[in-house]
C-alpha positions as CSV (number, residue, x, y, z in Angstrom):
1,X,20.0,52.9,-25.9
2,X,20.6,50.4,-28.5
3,X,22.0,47.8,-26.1
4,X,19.0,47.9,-24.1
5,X,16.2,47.4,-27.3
6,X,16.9,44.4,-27.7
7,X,16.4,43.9,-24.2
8,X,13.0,45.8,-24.4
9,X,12.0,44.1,-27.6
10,X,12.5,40.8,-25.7
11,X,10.2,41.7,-22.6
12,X,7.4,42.9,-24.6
13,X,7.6,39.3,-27.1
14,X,7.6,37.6,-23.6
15,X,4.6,39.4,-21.9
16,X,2.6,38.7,-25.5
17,X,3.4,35.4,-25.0
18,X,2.7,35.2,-21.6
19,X,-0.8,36.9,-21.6
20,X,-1.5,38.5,-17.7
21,X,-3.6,36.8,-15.5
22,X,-8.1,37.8,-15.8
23,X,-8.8,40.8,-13.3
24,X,-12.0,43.0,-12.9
25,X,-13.2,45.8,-11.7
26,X,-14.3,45.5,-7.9
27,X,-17.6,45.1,-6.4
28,X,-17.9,49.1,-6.5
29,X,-20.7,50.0,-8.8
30,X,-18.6,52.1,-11.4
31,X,-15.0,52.7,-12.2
32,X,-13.6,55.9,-14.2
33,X,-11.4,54.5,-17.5
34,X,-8.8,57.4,-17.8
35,X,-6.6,58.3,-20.7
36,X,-3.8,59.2,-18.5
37,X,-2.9,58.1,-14.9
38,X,-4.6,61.6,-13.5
39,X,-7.8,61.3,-10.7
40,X,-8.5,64.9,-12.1
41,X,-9.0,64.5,-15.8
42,X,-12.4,63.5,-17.3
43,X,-13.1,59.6,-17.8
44,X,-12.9,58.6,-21.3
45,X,-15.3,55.6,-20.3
46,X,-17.4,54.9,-17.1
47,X,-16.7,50.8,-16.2
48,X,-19.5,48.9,-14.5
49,X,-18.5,46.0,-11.6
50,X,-17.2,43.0,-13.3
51,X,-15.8,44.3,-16.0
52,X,-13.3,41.6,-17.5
53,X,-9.6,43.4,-18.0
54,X,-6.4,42.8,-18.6
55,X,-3.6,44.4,-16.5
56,X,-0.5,46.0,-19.4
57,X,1.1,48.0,-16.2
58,X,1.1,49.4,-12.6
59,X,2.3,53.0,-12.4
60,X,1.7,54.6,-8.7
61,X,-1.8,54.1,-7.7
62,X,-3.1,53.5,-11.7
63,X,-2.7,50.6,-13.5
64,X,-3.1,50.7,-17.8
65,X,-5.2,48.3,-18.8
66,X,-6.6,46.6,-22.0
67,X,-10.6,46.0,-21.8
68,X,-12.3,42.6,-24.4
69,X,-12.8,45.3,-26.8
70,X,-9.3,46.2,-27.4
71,X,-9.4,49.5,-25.7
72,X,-6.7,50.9,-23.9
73,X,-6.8,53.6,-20.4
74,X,-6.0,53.6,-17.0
75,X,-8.0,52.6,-13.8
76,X,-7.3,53.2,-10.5
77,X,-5.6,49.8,-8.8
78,X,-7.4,50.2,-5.7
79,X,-10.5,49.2,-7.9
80,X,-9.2,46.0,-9.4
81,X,-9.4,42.5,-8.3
82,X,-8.1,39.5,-9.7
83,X,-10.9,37.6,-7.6
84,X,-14.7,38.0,-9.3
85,X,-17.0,40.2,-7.7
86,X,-19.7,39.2,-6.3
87,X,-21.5,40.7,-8.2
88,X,-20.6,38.5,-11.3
89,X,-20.3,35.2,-8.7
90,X,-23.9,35.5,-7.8
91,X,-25.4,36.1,-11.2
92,X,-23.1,32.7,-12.6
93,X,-25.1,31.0,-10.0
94,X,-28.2,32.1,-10.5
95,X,-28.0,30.8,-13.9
96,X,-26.7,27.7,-12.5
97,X,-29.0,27.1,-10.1
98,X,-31.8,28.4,-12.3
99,X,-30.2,25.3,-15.0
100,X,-30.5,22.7,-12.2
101,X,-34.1,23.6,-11.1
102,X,-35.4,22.7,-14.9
103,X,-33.0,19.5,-15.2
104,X,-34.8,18.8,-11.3
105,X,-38.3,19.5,-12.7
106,X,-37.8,17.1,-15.8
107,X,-36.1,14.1,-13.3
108,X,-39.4,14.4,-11.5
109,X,-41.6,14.5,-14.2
110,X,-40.1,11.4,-15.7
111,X,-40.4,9.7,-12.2
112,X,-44.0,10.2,-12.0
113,X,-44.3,9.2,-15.8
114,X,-42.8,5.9,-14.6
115,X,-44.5,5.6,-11.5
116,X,-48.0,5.9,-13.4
117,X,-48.5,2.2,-13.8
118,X,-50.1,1.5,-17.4
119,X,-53.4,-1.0,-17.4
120,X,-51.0,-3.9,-19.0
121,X,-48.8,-3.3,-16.1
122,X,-51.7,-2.8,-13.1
123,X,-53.8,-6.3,-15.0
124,X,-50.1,-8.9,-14.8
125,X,-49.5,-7.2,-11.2
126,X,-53.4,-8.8,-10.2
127,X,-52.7,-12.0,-12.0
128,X,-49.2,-12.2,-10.3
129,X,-51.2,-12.0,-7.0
130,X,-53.5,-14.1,-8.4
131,X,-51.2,-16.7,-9.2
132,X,-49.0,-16.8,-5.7
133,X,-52.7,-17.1,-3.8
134,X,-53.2,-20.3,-5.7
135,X,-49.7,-21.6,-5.5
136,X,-50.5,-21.2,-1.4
137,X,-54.0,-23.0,-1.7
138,X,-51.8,-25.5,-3.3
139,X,-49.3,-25.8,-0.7
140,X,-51.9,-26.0,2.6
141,X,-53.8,-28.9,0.6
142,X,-50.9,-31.0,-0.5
143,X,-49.9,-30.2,3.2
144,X,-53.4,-31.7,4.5
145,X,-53.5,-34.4,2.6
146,X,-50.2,-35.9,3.1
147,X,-50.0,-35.2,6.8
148,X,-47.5,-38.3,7.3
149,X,-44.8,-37.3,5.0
150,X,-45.2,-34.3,6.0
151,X,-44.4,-35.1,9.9
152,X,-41.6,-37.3,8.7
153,X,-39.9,-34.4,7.1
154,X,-39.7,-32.2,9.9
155,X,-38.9,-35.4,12.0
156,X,-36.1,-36.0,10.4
157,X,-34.6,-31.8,10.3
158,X,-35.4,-31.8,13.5
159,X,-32.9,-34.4,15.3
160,X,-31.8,-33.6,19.1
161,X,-29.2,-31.4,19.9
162,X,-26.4,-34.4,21.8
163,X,-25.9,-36.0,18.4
164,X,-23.6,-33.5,16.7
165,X,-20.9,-34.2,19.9
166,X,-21.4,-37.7,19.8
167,X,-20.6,-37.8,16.4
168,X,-17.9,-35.2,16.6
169,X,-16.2,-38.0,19.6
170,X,-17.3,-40.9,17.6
171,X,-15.2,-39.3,14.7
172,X,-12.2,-38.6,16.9
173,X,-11.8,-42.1,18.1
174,X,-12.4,-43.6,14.8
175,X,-8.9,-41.4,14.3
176,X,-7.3,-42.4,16.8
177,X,-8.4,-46.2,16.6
178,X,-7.6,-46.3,12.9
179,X,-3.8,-44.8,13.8
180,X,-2.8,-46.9,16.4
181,X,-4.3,-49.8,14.4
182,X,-1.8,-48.8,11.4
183,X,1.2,-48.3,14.1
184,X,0.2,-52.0,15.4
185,X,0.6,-53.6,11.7
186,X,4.0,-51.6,11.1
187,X,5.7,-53.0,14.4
188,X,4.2,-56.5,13.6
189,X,5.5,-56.4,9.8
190,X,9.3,-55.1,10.9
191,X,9.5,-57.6,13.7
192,X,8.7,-54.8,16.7
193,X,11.1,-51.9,15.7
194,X,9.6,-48.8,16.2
195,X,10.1,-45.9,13.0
């Protein structure tokens, strides 16, 4: 016996330091808390689903368990899950969901505040339009009254279609010219020897 409490003194200091995993009780509607690990004795306490807990030990088909308010009993296993219940998962996002409608109906609310375009806004919009009307008068009489320069311009963008080949060969035998011309005046200055 006194070789093995140290051994027992150890494993309690280590599962106080190691606190067990959440559980709760199951998605049944209400779970007996018992004093004792015994179906047929009284419940102390009547747990509803969702219950947070904290599982101390598993003996047979009870498990002693330690509820937020420090209390201490035994609950049948079969009524324990580590997972949430339902229950608990579909209030959580209720709230959630109840959370995002408000943030949604404030987004919108501020949209349609800065949608509604202020006078100031609606009166620089008409002078803007205003503004790129005249700048297009402007354009059709400068057009109309320099007709010439105006014919020139496009005469000039618009050049036919064979010149950019004939340029393109033109270029290419420029090249070639201008390197046979440079091979000539090497053989001429080194008396005909080829490099």
């Amino acid at each position: 016996m006194r070789k093995s409490l140290p051994l027992i003194t150890g494993l309690l200091l280590l599962s106080m330091a190691f606190p067990a995993p959440a559980a709760y009780i199951t998605d049944k509607l209400l779970a007996g808390l018992y004093e004792n690990p015994d179906p047929d004795e009284t419940p102390v306490q009547v747990l509803p689903s969702g219950t947070p807990l904290e599982i101390l030990e598993a003996r047979g088909d009870f498990s002693r368990v330690r509820l937020t308010d420090r209390t201490e009993g035994w609950v049948e296993t079969l009524l324990i899950t580590e997972e949430k219940p339902a229950q608990v998962m579909l209030l959580e996002l209720q709230a959630t969901a109840g959370e995002l409608r408000a943030r949604l109906q404030q987004a919108e609310a501020e949209l349609e505040q800065a949608r509604a375009a202020t006078p100031e806004q609606q009166r620089l919009q008409e002078e803007l339009a205003a503004a790129n009307r005249h700048i297009e008068e402007l354009s059709l009489a400068l057009a109309a009254a320099r007709p010439e320069q105006a014919r020139d311009c496009n005469d000039i963008l618009a050049l036919p279609l064979w010149l950019l080949p004939a340029g393109a060969l033109l270029a290419l035998a420029g090249f070639i010219g201008g390197v046979i011309f440079r091979n000539y005046r090497l053989r001429k200055r080194l008396g005909g020897l080829r490099l």
